[in-house]
TIRO-2110 file (N, C-alpha, C; in Angstrom, 1 decimal):
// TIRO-2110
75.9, 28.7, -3.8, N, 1, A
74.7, 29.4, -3.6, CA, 1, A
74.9, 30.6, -2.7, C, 1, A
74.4, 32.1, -2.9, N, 2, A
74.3, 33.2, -2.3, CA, 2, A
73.7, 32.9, -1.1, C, 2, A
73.6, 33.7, 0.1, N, 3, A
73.2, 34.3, 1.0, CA, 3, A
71.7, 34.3, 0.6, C, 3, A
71.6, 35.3, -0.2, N, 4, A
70.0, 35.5, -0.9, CA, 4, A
69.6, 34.6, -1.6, C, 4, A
69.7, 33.7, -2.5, N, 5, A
69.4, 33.1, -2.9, CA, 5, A
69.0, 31.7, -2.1, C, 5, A
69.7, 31.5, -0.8, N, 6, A
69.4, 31.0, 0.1, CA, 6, A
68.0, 31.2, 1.0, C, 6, A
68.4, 32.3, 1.0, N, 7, A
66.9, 33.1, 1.8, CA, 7, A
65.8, 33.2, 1.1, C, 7, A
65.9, 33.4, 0.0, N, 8, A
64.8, 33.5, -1.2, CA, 8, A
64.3, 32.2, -1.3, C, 8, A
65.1, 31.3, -1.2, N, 9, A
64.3, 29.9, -1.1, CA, 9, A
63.6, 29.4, -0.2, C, 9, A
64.1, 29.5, 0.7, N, 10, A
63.4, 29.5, 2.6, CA, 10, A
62.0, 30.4, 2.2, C, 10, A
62.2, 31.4, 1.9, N, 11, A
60.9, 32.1, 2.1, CA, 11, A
60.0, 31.8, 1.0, C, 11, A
60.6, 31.2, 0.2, N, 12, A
59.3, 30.5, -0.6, CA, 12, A
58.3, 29.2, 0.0, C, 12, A
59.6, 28.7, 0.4, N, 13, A
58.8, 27.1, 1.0, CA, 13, A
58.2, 27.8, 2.2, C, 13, A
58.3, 28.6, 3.2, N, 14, A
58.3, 28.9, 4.5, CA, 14, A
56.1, 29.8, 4.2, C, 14, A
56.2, 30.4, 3.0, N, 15, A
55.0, 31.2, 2.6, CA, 15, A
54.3, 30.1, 2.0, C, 15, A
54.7, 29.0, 1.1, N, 16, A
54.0, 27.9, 0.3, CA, 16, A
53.4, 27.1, 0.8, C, 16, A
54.5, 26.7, 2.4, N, 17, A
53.7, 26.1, 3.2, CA, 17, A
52.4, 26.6, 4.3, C, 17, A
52.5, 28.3, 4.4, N, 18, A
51.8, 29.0, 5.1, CA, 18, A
50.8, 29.5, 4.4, C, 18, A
50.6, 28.8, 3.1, N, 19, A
49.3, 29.0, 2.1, CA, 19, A
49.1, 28.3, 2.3, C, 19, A
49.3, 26.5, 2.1, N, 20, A
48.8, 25.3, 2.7, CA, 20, A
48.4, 25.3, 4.3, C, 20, A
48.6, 25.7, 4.8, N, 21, A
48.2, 25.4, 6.0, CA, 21, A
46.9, 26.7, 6.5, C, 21, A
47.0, 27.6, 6.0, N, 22, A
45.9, 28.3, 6.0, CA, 22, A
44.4, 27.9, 5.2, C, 22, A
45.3, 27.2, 3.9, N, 23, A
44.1, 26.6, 3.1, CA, 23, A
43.1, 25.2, 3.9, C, 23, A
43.8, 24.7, 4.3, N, 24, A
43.3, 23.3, 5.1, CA, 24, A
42.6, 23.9, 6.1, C, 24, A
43.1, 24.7, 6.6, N, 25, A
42.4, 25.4, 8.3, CA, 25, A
40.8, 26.0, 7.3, C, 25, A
40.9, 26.6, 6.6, N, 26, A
39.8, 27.4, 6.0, CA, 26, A
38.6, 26.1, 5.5, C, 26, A
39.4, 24.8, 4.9, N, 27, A
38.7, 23.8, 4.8, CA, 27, A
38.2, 23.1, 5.7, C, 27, A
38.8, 23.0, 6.6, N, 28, A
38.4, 22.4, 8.3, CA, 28, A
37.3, 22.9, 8.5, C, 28, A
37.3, 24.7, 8.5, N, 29, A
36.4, 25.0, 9.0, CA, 29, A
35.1, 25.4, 8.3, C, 29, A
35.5, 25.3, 7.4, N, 30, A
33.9, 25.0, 6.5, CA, 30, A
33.3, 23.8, 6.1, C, 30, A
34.2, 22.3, 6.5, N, 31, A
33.9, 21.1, 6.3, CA, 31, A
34.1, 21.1, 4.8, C, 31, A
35.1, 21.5, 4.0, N, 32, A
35.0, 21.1, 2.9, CA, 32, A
36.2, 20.8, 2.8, C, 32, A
36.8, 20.0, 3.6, N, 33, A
38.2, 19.1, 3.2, CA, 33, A
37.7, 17.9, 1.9, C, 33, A
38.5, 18.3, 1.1, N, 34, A
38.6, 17.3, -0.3, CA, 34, A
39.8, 16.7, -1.2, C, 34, A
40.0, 15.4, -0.6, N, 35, A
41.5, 15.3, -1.5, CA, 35, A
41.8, 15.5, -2.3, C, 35, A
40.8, 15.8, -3.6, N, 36, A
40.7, 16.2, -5.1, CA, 36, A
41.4, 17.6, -4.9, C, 36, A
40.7, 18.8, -3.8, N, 37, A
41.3, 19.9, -4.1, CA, 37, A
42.7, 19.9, -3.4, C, 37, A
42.8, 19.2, -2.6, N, 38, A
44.1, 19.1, -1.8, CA, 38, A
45.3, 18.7, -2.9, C, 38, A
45.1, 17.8, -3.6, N, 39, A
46.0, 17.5, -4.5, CA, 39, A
45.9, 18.2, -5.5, C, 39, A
44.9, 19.4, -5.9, N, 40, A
45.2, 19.8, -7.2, CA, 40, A
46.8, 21.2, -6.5, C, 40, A
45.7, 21.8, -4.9, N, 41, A
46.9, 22.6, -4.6, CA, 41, A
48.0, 22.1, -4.5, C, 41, A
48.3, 21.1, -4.0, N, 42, A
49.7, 20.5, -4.0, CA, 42, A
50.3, 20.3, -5.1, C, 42, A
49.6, 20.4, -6.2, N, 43, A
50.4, 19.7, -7.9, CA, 43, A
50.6, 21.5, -8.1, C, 43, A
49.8, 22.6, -7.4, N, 44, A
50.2, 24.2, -7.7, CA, 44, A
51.6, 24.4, -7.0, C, 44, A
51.6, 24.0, -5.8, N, 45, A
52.6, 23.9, -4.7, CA, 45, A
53.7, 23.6, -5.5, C, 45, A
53.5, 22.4, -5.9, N, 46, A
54.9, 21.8, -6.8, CA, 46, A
55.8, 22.8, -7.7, C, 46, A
54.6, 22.8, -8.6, N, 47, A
54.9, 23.6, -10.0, CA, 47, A
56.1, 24.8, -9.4, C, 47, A
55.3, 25.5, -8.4, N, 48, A
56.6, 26.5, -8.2, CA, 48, A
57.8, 26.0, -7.3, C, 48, A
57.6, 25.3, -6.5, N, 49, A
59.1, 24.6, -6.4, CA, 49, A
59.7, 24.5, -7.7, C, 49, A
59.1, 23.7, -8.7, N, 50, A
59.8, 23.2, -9.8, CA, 50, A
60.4, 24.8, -10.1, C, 50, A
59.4, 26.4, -10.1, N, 51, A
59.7, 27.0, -10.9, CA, 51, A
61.4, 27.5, -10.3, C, 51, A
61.4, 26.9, -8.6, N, 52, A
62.6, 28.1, -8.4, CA, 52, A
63.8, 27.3, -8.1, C, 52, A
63.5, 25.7, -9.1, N, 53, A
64.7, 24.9, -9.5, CA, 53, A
65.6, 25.3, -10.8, C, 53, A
64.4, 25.9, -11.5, N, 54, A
64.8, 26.2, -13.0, CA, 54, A
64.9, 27.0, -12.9, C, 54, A
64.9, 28.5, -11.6, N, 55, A
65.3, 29.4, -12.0, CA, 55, A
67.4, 29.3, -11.2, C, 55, A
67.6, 28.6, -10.2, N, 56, A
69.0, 27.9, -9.9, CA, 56, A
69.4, 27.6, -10.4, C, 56, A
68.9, 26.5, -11.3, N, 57, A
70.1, 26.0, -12.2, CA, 57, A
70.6, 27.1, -13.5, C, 57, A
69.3, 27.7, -14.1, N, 58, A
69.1, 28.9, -15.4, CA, 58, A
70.5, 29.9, -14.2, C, 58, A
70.1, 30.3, -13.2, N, 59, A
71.0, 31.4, -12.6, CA, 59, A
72.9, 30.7, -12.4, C, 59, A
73.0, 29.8, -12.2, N, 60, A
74.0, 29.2, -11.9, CA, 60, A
74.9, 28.5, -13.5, C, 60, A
74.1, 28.3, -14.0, N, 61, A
74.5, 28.0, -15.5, CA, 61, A
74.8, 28.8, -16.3, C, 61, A
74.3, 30.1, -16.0, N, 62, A
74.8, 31.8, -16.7, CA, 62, A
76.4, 31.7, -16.2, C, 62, A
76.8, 31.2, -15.5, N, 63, A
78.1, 31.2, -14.8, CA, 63, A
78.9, 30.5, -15.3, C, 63, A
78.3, 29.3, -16.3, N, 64, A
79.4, 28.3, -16.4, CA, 64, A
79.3, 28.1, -18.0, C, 64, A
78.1, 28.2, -18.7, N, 65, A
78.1, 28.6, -19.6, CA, 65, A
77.3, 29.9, -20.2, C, 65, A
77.6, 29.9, -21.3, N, 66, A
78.0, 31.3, -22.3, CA, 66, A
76.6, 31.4, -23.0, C, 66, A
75.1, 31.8, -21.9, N, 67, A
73.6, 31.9, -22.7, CA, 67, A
73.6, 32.5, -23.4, C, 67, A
74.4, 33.6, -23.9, N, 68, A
74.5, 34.8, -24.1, CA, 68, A
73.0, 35.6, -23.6, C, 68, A
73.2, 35.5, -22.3, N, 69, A
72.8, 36.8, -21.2, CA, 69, A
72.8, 36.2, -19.9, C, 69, A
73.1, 37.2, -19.2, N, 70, A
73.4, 37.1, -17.7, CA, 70, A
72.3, 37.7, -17.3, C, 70, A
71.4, 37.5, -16.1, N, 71, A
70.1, 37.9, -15.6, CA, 71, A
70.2, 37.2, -13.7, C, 71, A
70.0, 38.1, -12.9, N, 72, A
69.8, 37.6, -11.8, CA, 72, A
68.2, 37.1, -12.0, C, 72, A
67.6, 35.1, -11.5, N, 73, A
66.3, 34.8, -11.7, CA, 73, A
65.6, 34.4, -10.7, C, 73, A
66.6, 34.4, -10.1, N, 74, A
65.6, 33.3, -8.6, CA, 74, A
65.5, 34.0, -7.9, C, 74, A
65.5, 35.4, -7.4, N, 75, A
65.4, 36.8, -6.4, CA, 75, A
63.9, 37.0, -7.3, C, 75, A
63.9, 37.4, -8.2, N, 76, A
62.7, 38.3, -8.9, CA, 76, A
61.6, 36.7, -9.2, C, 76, A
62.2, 35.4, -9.3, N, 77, A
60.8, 34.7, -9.4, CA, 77, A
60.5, 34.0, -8.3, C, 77, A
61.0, 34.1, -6.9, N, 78, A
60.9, 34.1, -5.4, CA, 78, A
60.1, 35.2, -5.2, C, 78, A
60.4, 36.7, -5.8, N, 79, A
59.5, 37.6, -5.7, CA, 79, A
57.8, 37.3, -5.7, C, 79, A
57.8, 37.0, -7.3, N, 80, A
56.7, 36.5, -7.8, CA, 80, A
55.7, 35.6, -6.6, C, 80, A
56.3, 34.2, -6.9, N, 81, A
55.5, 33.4, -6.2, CA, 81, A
55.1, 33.9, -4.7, C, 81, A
56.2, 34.7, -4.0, N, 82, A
56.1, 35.0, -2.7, CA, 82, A
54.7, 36.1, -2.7, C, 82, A
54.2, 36.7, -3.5, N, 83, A
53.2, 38.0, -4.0, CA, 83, A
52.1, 36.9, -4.1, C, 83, A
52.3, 36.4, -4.6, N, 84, A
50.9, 35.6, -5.3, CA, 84, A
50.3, 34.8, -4.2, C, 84, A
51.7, 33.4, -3.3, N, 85, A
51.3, 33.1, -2.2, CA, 85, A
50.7, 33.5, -1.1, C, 85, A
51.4, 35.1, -0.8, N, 86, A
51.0, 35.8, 0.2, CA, 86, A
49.3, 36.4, 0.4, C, 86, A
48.8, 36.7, -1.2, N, 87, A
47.7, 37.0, -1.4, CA, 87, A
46.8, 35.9, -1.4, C, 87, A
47.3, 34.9, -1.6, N, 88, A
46.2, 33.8, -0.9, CA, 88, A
45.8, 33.7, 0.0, C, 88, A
46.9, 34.1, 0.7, N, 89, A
47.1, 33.6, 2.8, CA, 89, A
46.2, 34.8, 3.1, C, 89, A
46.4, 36.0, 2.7, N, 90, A
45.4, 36.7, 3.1, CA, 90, A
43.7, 36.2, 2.5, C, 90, A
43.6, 35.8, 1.5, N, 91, A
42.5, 35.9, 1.1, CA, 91, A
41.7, 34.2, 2.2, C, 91, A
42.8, 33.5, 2.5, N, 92, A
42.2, 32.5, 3.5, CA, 92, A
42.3, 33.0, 4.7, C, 92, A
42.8, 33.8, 5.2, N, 93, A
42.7, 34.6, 6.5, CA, 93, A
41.7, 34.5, 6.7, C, 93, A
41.2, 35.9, 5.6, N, 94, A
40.1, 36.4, 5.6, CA, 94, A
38.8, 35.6, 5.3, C, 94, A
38.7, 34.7, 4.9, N, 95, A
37.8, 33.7, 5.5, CA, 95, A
37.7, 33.0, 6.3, C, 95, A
38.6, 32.8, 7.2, N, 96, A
38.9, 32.0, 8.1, CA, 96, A
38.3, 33.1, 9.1, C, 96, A
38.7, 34.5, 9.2, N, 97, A
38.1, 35.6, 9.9, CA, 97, A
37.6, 36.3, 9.3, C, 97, A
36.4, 36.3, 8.9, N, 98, A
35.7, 37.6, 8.5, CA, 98, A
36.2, 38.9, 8.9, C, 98, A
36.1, 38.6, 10.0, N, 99, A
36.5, 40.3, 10.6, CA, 99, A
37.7, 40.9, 10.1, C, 99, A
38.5, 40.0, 10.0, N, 100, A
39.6, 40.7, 9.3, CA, 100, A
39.7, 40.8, 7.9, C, 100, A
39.3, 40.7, 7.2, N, 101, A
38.6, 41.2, 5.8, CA, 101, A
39.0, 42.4, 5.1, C, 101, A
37.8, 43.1, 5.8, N, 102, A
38.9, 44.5, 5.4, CA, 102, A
39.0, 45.1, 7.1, C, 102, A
40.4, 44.6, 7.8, N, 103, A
40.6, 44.7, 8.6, CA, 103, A
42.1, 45.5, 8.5, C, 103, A
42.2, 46.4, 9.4, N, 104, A
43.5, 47.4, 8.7, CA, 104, A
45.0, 46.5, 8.8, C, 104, A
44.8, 45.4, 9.8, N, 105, A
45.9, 44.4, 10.0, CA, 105, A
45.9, 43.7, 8.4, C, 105, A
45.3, 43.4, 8.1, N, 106, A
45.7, 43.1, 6.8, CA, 106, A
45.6, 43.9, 5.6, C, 106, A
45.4, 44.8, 5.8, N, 107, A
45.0, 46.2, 4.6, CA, 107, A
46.6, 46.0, 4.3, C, 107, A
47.3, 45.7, 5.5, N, 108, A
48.9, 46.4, 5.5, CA, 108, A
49.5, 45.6, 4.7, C, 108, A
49.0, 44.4, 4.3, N, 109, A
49.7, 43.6, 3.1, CA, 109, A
49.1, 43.8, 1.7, C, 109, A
48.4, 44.7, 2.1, N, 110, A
47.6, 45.3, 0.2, CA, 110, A
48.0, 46.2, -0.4, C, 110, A
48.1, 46.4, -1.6, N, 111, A
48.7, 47.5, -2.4, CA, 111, A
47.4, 48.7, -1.9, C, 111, A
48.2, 50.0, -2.2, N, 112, A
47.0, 50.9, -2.0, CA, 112, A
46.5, 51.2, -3.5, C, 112, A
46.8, 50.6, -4.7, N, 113, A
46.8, 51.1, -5.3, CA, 113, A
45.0, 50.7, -6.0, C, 113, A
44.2, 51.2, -6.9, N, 114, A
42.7, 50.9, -7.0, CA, 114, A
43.1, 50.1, -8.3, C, 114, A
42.6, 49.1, -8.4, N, 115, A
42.4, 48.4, -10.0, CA, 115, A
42.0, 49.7, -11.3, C, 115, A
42.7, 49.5, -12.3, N, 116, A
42.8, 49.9, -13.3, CA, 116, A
40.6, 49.1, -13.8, C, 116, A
40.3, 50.6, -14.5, N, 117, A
39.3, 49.9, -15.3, CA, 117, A
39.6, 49.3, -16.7, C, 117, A
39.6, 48.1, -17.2, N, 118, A
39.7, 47.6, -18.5, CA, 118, A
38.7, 47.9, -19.3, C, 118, A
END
């Protein structure tokens, strides 16, 4: 295993777990701790573990057998989940502090970009 590929894994678990632990704090403090929702995030939690198992072995198996295609997967779906996680963490921040909401300390993890009208 790479250097990055290394790090890309850390920083998944390291953000997965800093969604869970912001989620629980957000539930503390609203009193709506539920082991129903706890376990459905944890079965969310999983899934992407699972996803950046199958992207290791899919990336490591290009190497040993012949997919016919070679693709770097576990950098760009570490990418992924790390975007999606992170935007949770802010969005429990942000309930956890209102004030920081639309607070420029967290502006800095939002795209500047405006949603598209559909």
């Amino acid at each position: 295993m790479q250097k990055t590929e290394i790090a890309a894994l850390v920083i998944v678990a390291i953000i997965i777990l800093l969604d869970w632990v912001t989620g629980l704090l957000k539930a503390a403090m609203q009193h709506d701790i539920s082991s129903t929702k706890m376990r459905e995030g944890l079965y969310h939690k999983s899934a992407f573990i699972l996803v950046m198992f199958l992207a290791e072995i899919i990336e490591h198996a290009q190497g040993v057998i012949d997919l016919g295609f070679t693709v770097p997967i576990v950098v760009p779906a570490a990418v992924y989940i790390t975007v999606t996680e992170v935007s949770s963490v802010i969005e429990n921040l942000g309930e956890i502090n209102p004030e920081l909401q639309n607070s420029r300390l967290l502006n800095l993890f939002r795209s500047d970009k405006e949603p598209e009208a559909e």
